[in-house]
C-alpha positions in Angstrom: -20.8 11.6 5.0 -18.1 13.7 6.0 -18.0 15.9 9.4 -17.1 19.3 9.0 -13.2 20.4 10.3 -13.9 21.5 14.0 -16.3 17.9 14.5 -14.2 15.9 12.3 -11.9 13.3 14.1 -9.5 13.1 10.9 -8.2 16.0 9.6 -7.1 16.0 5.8 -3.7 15.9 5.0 -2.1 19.2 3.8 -0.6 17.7 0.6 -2.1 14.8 -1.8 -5.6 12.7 -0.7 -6.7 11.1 2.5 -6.4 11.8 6.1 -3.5 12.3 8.8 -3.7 11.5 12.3 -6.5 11.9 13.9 -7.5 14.9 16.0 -9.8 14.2 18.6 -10.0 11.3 21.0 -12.4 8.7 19.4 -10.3 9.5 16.5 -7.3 7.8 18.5 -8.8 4.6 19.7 -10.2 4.2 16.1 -6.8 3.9 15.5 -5.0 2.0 18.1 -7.6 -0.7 18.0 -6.6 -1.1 13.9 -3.5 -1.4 14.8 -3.2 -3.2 17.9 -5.8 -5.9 15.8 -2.8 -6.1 12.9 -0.5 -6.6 15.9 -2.5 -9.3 17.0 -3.8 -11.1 14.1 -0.4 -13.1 13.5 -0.3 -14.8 16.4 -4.1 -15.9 16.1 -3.9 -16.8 12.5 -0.5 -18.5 12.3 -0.5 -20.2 9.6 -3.3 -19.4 7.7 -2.2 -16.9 5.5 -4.9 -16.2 3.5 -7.0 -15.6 6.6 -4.4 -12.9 7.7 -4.9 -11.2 4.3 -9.0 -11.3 4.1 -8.5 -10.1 8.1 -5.8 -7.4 7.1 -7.7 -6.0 3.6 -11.4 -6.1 5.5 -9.5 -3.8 8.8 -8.2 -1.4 6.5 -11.5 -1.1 4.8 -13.1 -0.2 7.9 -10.7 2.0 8.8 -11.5 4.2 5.8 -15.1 3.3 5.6 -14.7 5.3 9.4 -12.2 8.0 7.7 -14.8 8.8 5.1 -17.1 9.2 7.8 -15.7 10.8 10.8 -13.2 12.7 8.5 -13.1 16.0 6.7 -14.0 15.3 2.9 -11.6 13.6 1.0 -9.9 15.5 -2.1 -6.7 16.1 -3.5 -4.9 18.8 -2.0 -1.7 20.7 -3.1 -1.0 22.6 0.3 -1.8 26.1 -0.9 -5.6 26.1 1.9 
């Protein structure tokens, strides 16, 4: 379920479908943890490769499990709100 825009720690992105950065606080650590995990992760896993890429596709999928969640609702958009 989607927040609405003033509660919503990712805003939607002007043009095309998703989110951009986020907007509020929780928003940003949401964030930096996803990325400071995929900054991590090849240095723990060297050289298991397919455990990078089940660790790398199951992050991501949080990360817009939380989107779709903590977001604004998802559509296309052509710029014009």
């Amino acid at each position: 379920m989607s927040l609405p825009k003033n509660q919503a720690w990712f805003p939607s992105k002007k043009y095309g479908y998703g989110w951009g950065l986020p907007q509020r606080w929780p928003g940003w650590l949401v964030l930096i943890a996803y990325l400071a995990g995929l900054g991590v992760a090849p240095f723990l896993l060297q050289g298991a490769h397919a455990a990078f890429l089940v660790y790398t596709l199951t992050s991501s999928a949080v990360l817009v499990l939380v989107c779709f969640w903590k977001g604004e609702p998802a559509r296309w958009r052509w710029g014009g709100e």
